[in-house]
Wavefront OBJ file of the C-alpha trace (Angstrom):
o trace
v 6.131 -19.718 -74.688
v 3.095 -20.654 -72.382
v 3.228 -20.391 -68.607
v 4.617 -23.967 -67.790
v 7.810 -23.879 -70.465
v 8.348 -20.157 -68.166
v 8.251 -21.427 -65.217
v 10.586 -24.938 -66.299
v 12.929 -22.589 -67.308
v 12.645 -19.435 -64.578
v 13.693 -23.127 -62.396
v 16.527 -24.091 -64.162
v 18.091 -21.120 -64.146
v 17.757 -21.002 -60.523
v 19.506 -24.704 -60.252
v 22.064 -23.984 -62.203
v 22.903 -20.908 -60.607
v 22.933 -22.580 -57.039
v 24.779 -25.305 -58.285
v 27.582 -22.904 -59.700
v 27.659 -21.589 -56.275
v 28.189 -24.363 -54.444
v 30.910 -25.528 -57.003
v 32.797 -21.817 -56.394
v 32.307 -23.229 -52.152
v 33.857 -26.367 -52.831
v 36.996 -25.224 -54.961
v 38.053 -23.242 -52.040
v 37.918 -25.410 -48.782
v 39.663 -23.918 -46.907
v 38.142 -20.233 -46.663
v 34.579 -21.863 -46.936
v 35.005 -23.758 -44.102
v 36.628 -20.746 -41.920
v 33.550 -18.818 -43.199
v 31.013 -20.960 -42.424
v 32.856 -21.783 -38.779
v 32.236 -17.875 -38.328
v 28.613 -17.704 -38.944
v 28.023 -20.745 -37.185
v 29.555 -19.614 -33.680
v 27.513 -16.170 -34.460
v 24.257 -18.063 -35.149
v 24.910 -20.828 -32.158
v 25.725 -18.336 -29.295
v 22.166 -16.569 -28.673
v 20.867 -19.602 -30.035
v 22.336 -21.446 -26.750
v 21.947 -18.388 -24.209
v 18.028 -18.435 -25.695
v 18.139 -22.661 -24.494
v 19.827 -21.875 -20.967
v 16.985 -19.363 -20.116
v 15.039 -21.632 -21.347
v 16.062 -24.431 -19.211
v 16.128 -22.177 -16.447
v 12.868 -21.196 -16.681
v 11.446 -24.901 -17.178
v 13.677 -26.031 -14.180
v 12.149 -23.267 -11.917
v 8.733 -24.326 -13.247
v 9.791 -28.090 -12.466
v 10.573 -27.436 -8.502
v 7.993 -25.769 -6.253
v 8.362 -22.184 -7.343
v 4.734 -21.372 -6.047
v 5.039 -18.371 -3.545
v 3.690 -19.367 0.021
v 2.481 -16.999 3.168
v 3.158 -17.970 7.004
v 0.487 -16.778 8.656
v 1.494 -16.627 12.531
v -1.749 -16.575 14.785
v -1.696 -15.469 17.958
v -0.799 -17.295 21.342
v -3.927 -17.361 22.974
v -6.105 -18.850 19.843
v -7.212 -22.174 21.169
v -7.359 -24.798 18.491
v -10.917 -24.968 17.287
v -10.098 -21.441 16.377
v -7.146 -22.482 14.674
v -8.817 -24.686 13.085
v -11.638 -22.085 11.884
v -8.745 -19.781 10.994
v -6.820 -22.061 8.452
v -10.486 -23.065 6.908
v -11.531 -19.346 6.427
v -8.025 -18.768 4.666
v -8.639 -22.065 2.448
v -11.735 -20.290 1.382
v -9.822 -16.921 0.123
v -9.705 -16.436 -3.829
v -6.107 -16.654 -4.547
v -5.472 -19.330 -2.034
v -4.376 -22.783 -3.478
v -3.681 -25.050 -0.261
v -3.447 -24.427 3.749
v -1.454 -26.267 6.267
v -2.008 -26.140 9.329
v 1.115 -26.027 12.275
v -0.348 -26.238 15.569
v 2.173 -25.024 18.647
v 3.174 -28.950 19.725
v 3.623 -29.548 15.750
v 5.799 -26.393 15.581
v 7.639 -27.413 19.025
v 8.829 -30.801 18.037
v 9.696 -30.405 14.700
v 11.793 -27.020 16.577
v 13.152 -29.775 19.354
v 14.416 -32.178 15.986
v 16.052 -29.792 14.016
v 17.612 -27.236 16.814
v 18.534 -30.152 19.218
v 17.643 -28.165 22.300
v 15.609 -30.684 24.284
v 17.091 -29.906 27.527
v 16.625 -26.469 27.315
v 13.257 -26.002 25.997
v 12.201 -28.956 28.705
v 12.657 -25.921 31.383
v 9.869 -23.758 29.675
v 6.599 -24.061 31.183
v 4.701 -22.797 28.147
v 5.182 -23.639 24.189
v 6.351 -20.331 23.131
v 5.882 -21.190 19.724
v 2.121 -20.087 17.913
v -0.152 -21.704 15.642
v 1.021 -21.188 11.466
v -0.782 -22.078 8.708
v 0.890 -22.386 5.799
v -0.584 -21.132 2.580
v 0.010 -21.302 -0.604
v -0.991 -18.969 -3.360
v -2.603 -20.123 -6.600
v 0.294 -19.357 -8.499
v 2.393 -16.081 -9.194
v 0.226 -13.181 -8.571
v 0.819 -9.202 -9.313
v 1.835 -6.825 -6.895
v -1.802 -5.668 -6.688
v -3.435 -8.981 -6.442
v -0.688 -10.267 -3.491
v -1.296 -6.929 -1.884
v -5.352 -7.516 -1.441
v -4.538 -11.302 -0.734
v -2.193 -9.734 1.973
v -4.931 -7.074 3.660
v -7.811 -9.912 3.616
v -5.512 -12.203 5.447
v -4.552 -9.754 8.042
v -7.878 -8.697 8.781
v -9.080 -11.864 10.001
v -9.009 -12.496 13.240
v -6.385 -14.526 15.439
v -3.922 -13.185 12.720
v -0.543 -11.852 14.191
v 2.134 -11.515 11.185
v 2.435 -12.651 7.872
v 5.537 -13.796 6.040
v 5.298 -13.950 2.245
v 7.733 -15.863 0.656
v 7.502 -14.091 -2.929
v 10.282 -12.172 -3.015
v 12.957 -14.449 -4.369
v 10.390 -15.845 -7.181
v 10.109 -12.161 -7.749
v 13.611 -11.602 -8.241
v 14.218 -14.534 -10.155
v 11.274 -13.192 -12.946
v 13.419 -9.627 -13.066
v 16.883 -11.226 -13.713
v 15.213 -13.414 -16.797
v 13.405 -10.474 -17.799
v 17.129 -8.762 -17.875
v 18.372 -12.175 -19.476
v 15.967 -12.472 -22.393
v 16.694 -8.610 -23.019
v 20.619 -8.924 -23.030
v 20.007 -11.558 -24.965
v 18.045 -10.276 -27.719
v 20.290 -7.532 -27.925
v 23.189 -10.154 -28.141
v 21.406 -12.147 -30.768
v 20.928 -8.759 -33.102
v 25.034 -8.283 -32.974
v 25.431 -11.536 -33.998
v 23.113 -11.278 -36.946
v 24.590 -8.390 -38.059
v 27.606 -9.879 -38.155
v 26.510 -12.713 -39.773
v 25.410 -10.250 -42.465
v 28.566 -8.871 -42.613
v 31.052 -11.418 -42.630
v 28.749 -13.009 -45.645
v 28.726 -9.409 -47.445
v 32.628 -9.002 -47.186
v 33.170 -12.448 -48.156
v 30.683 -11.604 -51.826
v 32.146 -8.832 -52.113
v 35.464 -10.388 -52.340
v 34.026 -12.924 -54.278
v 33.047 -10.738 -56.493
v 36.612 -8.897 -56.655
v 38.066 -12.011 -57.410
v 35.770 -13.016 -60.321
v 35.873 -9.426 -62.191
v 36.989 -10.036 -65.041
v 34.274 -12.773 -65.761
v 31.275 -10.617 -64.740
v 32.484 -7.936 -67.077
v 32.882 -10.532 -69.900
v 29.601 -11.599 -69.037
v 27.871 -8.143 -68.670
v 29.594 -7.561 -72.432
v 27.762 -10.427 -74.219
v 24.348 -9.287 -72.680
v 24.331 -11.218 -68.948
v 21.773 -8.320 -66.959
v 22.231 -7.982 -63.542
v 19.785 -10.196 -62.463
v 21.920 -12.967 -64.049
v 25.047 -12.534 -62.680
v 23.515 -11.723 -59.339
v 21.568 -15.280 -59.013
v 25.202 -17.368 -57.975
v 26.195 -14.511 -55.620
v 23.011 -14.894 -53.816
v 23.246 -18.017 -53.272
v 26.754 -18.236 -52.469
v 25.184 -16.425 -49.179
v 22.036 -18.755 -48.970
v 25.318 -21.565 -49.278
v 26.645 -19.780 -46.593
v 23.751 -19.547 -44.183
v 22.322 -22.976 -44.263
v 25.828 -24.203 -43.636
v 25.985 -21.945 -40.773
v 23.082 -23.079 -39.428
v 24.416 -26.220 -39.291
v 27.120 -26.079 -37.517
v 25.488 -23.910 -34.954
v 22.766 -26.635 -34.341
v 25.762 -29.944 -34.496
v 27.134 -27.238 -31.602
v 23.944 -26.840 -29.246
v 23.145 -30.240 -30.116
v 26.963 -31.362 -28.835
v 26.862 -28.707 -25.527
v 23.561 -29.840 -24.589
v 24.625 -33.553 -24.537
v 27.828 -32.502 -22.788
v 25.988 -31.208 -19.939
v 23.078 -33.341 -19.736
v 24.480 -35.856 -17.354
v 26.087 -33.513 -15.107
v 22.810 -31.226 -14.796
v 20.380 -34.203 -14.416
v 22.514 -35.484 -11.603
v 22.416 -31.889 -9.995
v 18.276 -32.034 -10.348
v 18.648 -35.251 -8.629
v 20.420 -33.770 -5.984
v 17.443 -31.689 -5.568
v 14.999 -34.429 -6.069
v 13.805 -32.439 -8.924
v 13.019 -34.397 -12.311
v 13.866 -31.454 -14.449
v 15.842 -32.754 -17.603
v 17.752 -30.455 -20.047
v 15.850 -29.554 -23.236
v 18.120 -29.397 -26.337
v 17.283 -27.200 -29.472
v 15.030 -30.330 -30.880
v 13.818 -30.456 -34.730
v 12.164 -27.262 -34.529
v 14.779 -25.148 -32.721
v 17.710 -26.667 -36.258
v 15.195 -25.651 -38.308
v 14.779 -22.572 -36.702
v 18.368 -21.983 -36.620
v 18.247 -23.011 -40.738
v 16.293 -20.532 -41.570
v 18.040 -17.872 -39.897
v 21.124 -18.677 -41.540
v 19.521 -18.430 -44.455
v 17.758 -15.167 -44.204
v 21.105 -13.596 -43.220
v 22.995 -14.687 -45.266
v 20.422 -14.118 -48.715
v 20.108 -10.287 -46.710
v 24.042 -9.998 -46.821
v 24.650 -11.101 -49.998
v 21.643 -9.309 -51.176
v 23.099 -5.623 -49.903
v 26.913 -6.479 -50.919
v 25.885 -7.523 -54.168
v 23.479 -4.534 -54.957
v 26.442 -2.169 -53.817
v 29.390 -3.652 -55.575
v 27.824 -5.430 -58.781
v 26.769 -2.067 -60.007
v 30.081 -0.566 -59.820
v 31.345 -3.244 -62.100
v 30.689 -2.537 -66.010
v 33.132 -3.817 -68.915
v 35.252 -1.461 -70.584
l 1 2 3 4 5 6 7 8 9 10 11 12 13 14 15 16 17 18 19 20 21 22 23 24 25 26 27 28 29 30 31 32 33 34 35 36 37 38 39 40 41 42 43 44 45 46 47 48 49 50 51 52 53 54 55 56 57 58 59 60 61 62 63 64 65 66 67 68 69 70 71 72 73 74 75 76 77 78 79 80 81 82 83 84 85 86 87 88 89 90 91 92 93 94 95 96 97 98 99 100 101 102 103 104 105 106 107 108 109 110 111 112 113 114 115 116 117 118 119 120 121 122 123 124 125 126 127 128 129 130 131 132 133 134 135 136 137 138 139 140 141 142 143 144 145 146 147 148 149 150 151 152 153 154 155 156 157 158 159 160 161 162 163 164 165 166 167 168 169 170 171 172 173 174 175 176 177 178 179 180 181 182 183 184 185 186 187 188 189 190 191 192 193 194 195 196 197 198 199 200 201 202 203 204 205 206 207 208 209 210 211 212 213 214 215 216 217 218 219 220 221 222 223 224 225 226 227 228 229 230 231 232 233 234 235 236 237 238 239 240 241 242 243 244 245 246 247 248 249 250 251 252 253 254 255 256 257 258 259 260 261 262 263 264 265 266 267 268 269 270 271 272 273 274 275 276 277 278 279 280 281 282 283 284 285 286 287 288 289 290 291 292 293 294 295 296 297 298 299 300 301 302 303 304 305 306 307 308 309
C-alpha cells in the first residue's frame, strides 16, 4: 500500500469516526444541547470579562488620560518671566505641551465659575499666581515622574507643583488586578469545561458498553474505538464555542447603544469593540482544545477499564 492509499484511508477513518459522533449528538437533543449550553456560558464568561477590560482600557485611551502637572509660580514673577518659565518647562524631556495661566486669566475664569464678582471686586491685588499647565509625554514610571518632578522644582519662579497622576495610576493597578482575577477566572472555567466534557464521555461510554466490548472482541484496538469519543468532545467544544461567541456577540450589541450614548455624554468617541472574527475564532479553538483534552483524559481512564468477557 504506497503512501497516498495510507493516507486516503488514515482520512476516512477519521470522517467516519466524526461523523458517528455527531450522529450519537444528534440522537440525543436534549442532553447535547444542555451540554453544550454549559460549556458555552463557561467559555463566554472570561471571554466577555477579557472584552470589558478591554473596552475599558481603549475607552481610557480614547479620553485624555495623559497625566498633567500645575506648576504654581510665584506672586511676584512679572510676566516676561512667566513667559521664560513656561518656555524653559516646554523644553524639559518628558514634557509634551505647556499652557500658560497668567493671574488675570486665572482671575476671570475664577470670577465665571465661583460667581463672586462682588467680593473679589474689594481686593486690591489678584491673589491668584501665574500656572502653567503641563502635560507629560505620556504615562511615565515612578522614577522618570520623580526626576521630571525635581527638574521642575528647581527652576526658578517655581512655588508648588500639582501632579495629576495619581488617578491614571490607580486606574493601571485595578486593571492589573482585573486581568489577574480574570485569568484566574478563565482557568476555572476551562477546567470545567474539561470536566463537564469528561463526565459526559465517560457516561457516554457507560452507556455504549456493551458495543465497545463487542467491538474490542472482533479485534477493534483502542485507538479505534477511541477516535468517536474524541470527537464527541471536539463536537462538544466547537459547539461551545459557538454559543459563547452568538452570546458576546448578542451582549455587546445589547449595550452598544446605551454605552455610546454615555461616551457622548462625555464627548468622547469611544465605541464598544465586540469579540470580532478573530476573538469567535479564538473562542473556537478553545472549545476545541478543551474539549479534545477532556475527552482525551476520560477516555484514556475509563476505555481501559473496559475489556469483553
Amino acid at each position: 500500500m504506497n503512501p497516498t492509499e495510507m493516507l486516503r484511508m488514515w482520512l476516512g477513518q477519521h470522517a467516519r469516526a466524526a461523523i458517528s459522533a455527531l450522529g450519537q449528538l444528534r440522537r440525543k437533543p436534549a442532553s447535547s444541547l444542555m451540554t453544550t449550553a454549559a460549556i458555552g456560558i463557561a467559555l463566554a464568561l472570561p471571554a466577555g470579562f477579557l472584552l470589558i477590560m478591554d473596552n475599558i482600557e481603549s475607552a481610557m485611551g480614547g479620553w485624555d488620560g495623559t497625566p498633567s502637572a500645575s506648576v504654581f509660580l510665584s506672586l511676584d514673577t512679572p510676566p516676561d518671566r512667566q513667559t521664560a518659565t513656561a518656555g524653559r518647562i516646554a523644553a524639559l524631556n518628558g514634557i509634551q505641551e505647556v499652557t500658560l495661566i497668567t493671574p488675570a486669566e486665572a482671575l476671570a475664569e475664577f470670577q465665571a465659575t465661583a460667581g463672586m464678582d462682588e467680593t473679589l471686586a474689594l481686593l486690591d491685588d489678584n491673589p491668584l499666581p501665574a500656572v502653567v499647565e503641563a502635560r507629560l509625554a505620556g504615562r511615565l514610571d515612578a522614577a522618570e515622574t520623580e526626576s521630571l518632578m525635581n527638574r521642575l522644582r528647581a527652576l526658578p519662579q517655581v512655588e508648588e507643583i500639582r501632579l495629576d497622576q495619581t488617578w491614571m495610576q490607580r486606574l493601571d493597578a485595578l486593571l492589573d488586578l482585573g486581568n489577574r482575577i480574570v485569568a484566574i477566572i478563565a482557568l476555572l472555567l476551562g477546567l470545567t469545561v474539561m470536566l463537564v466534557i469528561g463526565n459526559t464521555i465517560r457516561l457516554d461510554i457507560e452507556n455504549r458498553r456493551s458495543e465497545i466490548e463487542i467491538t474490542k472482541l472482533i479485534g477493534g484496538t483502542d485507538t479505534f474505538v477511541r477516535r468517536p469519543f474524541l470527537y464527541t468532545g471536539v463536537w462538544y467544544g466547537l459547539a461551545g464555542g459557538m454559543v459563547a461567541g452568538a452570546i458576546l456577540v448578542s451582549g455587546m450589541l445589547a449595550v452598544s447603544a446605551p454605552a455610546a450614548r454615555l461616551a457622548t455624554l462625555y464627548q468622547s468617541a469611544f465605541q464598544p469593540a465586540g469579540p470580532g472574527l478573530s476573538g469567535v475564532l479564538t473562542l473556537l479553538g478553545a472549545g476545541l482544545l478543551l474539549g479534545l483534552l477532556g475527552a482525551w483524559l476520560a477516555v484514556g481512564r475509563h476505555l481501559a477499564a473496559i475489556e469483553p468477557q
